[in-house]
matplotlib code that plots the C-alpha trace (Angstrom):
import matplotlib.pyplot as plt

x = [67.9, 69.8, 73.2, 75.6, 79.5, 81.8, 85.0, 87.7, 91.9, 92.7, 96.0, 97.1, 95.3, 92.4, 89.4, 85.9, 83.6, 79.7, 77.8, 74.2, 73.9, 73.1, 76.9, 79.4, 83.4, 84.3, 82.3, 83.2, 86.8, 86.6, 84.0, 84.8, 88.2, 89.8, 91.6, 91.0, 93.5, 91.1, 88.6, 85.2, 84.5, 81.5, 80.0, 78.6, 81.8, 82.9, 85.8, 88.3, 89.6, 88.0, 90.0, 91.0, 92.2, 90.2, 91.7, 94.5, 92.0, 91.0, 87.1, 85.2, 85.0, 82.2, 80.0, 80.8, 78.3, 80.6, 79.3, 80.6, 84.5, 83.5, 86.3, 88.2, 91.2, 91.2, 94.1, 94.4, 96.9, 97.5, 98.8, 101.3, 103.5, 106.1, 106.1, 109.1, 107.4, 108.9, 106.9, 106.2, 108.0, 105.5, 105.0, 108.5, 108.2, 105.2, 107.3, 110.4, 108.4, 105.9, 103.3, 100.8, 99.7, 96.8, 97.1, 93.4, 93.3, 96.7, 95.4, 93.3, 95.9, 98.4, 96.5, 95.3, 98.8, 99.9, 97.0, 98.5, 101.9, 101.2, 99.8, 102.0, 105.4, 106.2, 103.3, 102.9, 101.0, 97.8, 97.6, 99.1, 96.5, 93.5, 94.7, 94.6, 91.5, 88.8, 90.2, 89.9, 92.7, 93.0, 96.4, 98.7, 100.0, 99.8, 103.6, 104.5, 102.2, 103.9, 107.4, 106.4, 105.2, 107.9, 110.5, 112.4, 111.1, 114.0, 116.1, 114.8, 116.6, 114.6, 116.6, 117.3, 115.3, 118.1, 120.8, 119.8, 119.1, 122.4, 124.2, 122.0, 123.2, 126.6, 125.7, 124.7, 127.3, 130.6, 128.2, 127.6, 131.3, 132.9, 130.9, 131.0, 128.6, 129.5, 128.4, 125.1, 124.4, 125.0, 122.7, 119.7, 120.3, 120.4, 117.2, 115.4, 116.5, 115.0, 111.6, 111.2, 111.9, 109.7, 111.9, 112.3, 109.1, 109.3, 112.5, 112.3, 109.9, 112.0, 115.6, 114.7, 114.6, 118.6, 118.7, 117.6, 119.1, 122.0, 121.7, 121.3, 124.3, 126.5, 125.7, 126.0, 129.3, 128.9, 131.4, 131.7]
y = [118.7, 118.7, 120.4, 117.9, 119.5, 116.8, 116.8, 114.1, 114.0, 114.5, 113.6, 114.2, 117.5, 118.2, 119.6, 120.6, 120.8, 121.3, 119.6, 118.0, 115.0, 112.7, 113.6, 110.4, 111.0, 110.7, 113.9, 115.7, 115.1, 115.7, 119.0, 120.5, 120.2, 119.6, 116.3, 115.0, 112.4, 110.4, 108.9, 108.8, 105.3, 103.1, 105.0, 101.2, 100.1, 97.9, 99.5, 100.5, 103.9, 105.7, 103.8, 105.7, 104.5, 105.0, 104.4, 102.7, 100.4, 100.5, 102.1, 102.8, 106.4, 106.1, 104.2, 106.2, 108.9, 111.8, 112.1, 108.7, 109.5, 112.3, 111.7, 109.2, 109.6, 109.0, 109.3, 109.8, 109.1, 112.9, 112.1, 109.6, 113.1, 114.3, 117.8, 118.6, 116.9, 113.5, 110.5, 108.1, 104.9, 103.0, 105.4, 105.3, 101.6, 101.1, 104.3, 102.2, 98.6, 100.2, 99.5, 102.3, 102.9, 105.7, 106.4, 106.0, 103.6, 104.0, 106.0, 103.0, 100.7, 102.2, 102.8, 99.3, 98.5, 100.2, 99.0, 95.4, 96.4, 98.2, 95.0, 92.7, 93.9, 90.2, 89.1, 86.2, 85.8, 85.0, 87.8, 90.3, 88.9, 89.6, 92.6, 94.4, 92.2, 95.1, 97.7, 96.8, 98.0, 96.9, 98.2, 97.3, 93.6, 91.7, 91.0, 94.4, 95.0, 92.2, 93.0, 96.1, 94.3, 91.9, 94.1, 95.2, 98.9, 100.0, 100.0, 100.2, 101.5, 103.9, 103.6, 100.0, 99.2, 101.7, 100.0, 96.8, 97.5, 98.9, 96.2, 93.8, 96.2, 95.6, 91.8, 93.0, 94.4, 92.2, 88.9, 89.7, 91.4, 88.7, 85.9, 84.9, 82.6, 82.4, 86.4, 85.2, 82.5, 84.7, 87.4, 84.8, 83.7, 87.1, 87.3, 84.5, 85.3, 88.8, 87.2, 84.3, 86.1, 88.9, 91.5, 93.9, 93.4, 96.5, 96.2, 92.2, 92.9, 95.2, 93.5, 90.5, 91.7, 92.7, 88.9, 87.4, 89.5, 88.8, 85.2, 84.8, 87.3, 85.2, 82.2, 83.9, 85.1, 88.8, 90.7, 94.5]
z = [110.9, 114.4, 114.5, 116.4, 118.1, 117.3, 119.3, 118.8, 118.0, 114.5, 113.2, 116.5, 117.3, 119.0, 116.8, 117.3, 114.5, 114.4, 111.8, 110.9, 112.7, 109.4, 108.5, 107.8, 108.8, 105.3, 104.4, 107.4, 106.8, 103.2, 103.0, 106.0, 107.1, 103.4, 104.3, 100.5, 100.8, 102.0, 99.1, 97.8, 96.0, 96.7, 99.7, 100.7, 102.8, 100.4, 98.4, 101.4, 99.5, 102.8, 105.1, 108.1, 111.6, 114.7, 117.5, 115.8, 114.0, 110.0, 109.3, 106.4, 106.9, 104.4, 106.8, 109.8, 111.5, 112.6, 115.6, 116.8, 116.5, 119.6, 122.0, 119.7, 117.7, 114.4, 111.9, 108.1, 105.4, 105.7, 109.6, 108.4, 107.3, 109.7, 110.9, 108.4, 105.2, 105.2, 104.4, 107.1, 106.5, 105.3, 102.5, 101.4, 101.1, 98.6, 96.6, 96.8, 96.0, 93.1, 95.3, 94.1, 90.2, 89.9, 93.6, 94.4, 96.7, 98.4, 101.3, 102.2, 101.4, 103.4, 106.6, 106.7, 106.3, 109.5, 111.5, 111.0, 111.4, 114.8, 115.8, 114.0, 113.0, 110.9, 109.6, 107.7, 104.1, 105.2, 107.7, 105.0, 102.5, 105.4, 106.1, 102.3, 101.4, 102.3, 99.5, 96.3, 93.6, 89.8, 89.4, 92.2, 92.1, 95.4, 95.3, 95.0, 98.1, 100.1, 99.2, 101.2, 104.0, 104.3, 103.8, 106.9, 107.3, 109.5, 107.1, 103.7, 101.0, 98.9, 96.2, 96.5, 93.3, 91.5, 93.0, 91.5, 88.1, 88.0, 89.6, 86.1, 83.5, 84.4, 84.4, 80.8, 79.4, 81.2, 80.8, 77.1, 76.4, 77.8, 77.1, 81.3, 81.2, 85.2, 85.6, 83.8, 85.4, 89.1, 87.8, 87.1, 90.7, 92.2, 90.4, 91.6, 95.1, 94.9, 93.3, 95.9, 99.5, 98.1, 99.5, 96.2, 94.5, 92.7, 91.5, 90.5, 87.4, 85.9, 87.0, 85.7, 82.0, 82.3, 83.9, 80.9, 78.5, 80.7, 80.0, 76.9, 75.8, 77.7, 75.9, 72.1, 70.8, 70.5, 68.5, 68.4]

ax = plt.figure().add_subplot(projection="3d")
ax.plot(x, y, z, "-o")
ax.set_aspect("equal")
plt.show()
């Protein structure tokens, strides 16, 4: 067994680790310098939850001999963090779309995610769909994942998805009260728009309930 010194940029910093020469990125970053965010699944390249970016472009960490990131730079989902603790923007926006369920393959989602943005900062379906197809995830939905994509990351609203269910429960109660079948019929709209330009994914499932309970209260007397 040969011992191998592995130099490259890390998140930005320059390290210098020496390791057996059989050992893959993913275990190096892992094991030896405790960046867990980045995941063990398949170890065959065919999951995506050990995404990382090298050189700006999406790897399989799990396929990966250490010793070929020498002189590279490779980033993680831990280097997406700013220096004070805030979340890159990108990871604000699958928080704010519902992007992420148990969290496993995030990372990977994520940091395939920026490697298309960096390229491509409005990119169409198709592209988006490319882009995500090499991590696999059986809990996110694909329009939550686009509503990320597509929305405008420059000025996303964290707390958009709040600010809409809101703005449906009052639909609720003055639609229903009131009997405005006008207010109803404006909340089923707002609805749709949210649903078809894919903007507020996360907040569309959930909004349209207080649509359609908004709709059908305003078209049934209701006495309290």
């Amino acid at each position: 067994m040969s011992i191998m010194k592995v130099s490259f940029t890390l998140n930005g910093k320059k390290v210098s680790v020496s390791v057996p020469s059989e050992t893959l990125l993913v275990d190096l970053l892992r094991d030896e310098l405790g960046l867990t965010g980045t995941k063990v699944g398949c170890r065959e390249g065919e999951c995506g939850a050990c995404t990382v970016l090298i050189d700006g472009d999406p790897f399989n960490s799990c396929l990966m001999p250490a010793f070929k990131v020498s002189g590279r730079e490779v980033t993680t989902i831990e280097g997406l963090e700013k220096e004070d603790g805030t979340l890159d923007i990108l990871q604000q926006a699958f928080m704010a779309e519902g992007a992420a369920q148990c969290g496993f393959c995030t990372p990977g989602m994520i940091l395939n995610a920026k490697a298309l943005l960096d390229k491509n900062p409005d990119p169409d379906e198709g592209e988006i769909r490319q882009a995500l197809s090499g991590v696999l995830c059986l809990g996110s939905s694909l329009a939550a994942l686009g509503g990320v994509l597509y929305a405008p990351l420059s000025t996303l609203d964290p707390y958009m998805g709040f600010h809409i269910l809101i703005l449906c429960f009052a639909v609720v109660i003055v639609g229903g009260m009131g009997n405005f079948k006008g207010t109803a019929l404006a909340a089923y709209v707002l609805g749709m728009v949210m649903a078809i330009t894919g903007r507020y994914w996360g907040a569309a499932s959930d909004a349209m309930v207080y649509v359609v309970m908004a709709f059908v209260l305003a078209f049934r007397p209701i006495k309290l």
